[in-house]
C-alpha positions in Angstrom: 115.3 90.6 231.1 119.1 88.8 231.7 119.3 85.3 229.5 117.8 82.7 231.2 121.0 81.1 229.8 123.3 82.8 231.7 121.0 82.1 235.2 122.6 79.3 237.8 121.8 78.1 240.8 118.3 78.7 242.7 116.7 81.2 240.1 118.0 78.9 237.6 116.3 75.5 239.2 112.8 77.7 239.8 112.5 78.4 236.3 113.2 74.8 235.3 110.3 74.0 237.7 107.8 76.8 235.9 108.9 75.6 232.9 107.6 71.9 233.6 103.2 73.3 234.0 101.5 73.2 230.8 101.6 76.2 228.6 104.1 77.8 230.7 107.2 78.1 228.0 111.1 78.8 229.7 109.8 82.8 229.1 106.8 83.1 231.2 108.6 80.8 233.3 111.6 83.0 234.2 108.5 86.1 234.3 106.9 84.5 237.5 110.2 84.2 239.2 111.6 87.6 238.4 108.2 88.8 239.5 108.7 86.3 242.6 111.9 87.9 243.4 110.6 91.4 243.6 107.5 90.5 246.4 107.9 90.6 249.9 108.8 87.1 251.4 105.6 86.3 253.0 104.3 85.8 249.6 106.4 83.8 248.5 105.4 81.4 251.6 102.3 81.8 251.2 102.6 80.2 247.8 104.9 77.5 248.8 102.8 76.7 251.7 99.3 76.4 249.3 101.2 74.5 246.9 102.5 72.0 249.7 98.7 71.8 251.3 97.3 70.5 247.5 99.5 67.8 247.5 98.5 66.9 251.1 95.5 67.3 252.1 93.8 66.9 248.2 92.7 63.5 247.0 90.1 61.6 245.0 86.5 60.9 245.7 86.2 57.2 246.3 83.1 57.4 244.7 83.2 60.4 241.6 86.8 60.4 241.6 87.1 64.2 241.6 89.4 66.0 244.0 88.4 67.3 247.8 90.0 67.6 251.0 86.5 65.1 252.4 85.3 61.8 252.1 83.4 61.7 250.5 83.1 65.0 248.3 81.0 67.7 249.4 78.9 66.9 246.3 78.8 63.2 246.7 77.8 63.9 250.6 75.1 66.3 249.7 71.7 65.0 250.0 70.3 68.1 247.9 71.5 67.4 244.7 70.0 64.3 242.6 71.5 61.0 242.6 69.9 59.6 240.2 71.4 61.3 237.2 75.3 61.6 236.8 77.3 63.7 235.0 80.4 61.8 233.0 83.3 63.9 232.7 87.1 63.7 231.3 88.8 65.3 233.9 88.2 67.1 237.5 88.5 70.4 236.2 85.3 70.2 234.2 83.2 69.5 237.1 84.3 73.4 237.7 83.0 74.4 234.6 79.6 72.2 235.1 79.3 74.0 238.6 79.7 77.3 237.6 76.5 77.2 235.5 74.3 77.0 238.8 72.3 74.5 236.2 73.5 70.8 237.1 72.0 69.5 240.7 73.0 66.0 240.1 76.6 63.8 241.1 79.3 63.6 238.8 82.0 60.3 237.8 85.3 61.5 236.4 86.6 59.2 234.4 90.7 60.4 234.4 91.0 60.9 230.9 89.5 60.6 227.2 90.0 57.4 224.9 93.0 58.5 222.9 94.9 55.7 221.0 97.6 58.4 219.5 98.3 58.7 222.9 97.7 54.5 224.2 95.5 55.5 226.3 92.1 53.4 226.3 89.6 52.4 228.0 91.3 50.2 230.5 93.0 53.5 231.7 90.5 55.2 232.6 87.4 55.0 235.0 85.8 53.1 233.1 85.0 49.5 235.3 84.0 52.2 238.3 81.3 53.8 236.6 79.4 50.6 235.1 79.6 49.3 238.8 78.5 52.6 239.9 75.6 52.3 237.7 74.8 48.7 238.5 75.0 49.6 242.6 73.5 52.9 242.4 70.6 52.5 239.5 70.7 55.8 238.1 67.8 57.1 235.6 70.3 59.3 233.7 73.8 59.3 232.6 74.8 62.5 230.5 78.0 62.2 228.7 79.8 65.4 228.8 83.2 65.0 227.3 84.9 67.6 225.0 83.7 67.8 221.6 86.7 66.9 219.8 87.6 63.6 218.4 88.6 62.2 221.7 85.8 63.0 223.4 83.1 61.8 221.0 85.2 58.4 220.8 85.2 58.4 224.2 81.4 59.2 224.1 80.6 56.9 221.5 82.4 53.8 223.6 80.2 54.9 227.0 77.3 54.6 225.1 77.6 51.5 223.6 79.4 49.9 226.2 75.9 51.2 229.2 73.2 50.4 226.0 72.4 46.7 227.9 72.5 48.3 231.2 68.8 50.1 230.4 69.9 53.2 231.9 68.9 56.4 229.7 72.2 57.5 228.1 72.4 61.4 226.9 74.9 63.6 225.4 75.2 67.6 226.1 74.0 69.3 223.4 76.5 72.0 221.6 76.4 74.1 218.5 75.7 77.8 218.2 76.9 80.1 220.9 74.5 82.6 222.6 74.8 85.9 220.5 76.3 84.2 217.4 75.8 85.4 214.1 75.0 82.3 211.7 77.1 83.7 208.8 80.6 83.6 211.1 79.7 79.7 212.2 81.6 77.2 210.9 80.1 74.1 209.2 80.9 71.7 211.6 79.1 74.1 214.2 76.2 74.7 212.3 75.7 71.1 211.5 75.8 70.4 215.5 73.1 73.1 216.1 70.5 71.5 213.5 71.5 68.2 214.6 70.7 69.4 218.4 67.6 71.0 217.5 64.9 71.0 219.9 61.0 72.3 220.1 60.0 75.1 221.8 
């Protein structure tokens, strides 16, 4: 593969684009276009033309906040799933991840972010205001917090909690610790900890 050094003009400005997504480094970047270059053109549309239609026709859920080409979302709209219990998330993406599971029939609020003062971001940028007046408006049973468990997310976790407490609404937390098929001698303390912490009867 040439020096992406010694690249100009359009091949040159493509791999500046790549270059710009997260975890895509100037190598993989020049990659996809070399690998670009060598498919038919029609591809090449058809990528263009995908990427163009996200950035039109994809927005945010007035009410959860997570992306769709409706209004409201198909799982805001969806009088099958369960209102009455919402699922908090960080970011649209984990709705995905929720969904996948086939386990979760209930609405979702993403909140745009975690609580992450390295970073200034708190709580007043994030969707934070929507979801208490969500709750208030809506009366939900449940609220599951299901932010990462690092140490933004259980900040951020920590702050919902406290901050719905005089609302009276039942506040819960998804449970994590051993993976299915683990062996308890190759978890880590932290993990282990978790999983006795999260223990449940049978």
């Amino acid at each position: 593969m040439p020096s992406t050094g010694s690249i100009a003009g359009p091949v040159q400005a493509l791999i500046n684009e790549f270059s710009k997504l997260p975890t895509v480094g100037p190598k993989t970047a020049a990659r996809l276009v070399f690998y670009l270059l060598n498919r038919p053109r029609n591809e090449a549309q058809s990528l263009a033309e995908a990427i163009l239609a996200v950035k039109d026709k994809v927005r945010f859920c007035s009410i959860c906040f997570s992306l769709t080409e409706h209004e409201p979302c198909d799982i805001c709209s969806d009088e099958r799933r369960d209102a009455s219990i919402i699922c908090v998330v960080a970011e649209a993406k984990d709705i995905y991840a929720i969904e996948r599971t086939g386990v979760f029939k209930g609405h979702y609020h993403v909140l745009g972010g975690l609580i992450s003062p390295m970073d200034g971001i708190g709580a007043a940028q994030l969707r934070v205001k929507e979801l208490v007046e969500r709750i208030r408006v809506a009366e939900p049973t449940e609220i599951i917090l299901a932010t990462n468990p690092n140490a933004e997310g259980e900040a951020t976790a920590l702050y919902l909690s406290r901050l719905l407490q005089p609302l009276e609404t039942s506040v819960s937390r998804l449970a994590y610790g051993l993976p299915i098929g683990a062996d308890l001698d190759y978890a880590d303390e932290l993990t282990l900890a978790k999983a006795v912490e999260g223990r449940r009867s049978f």
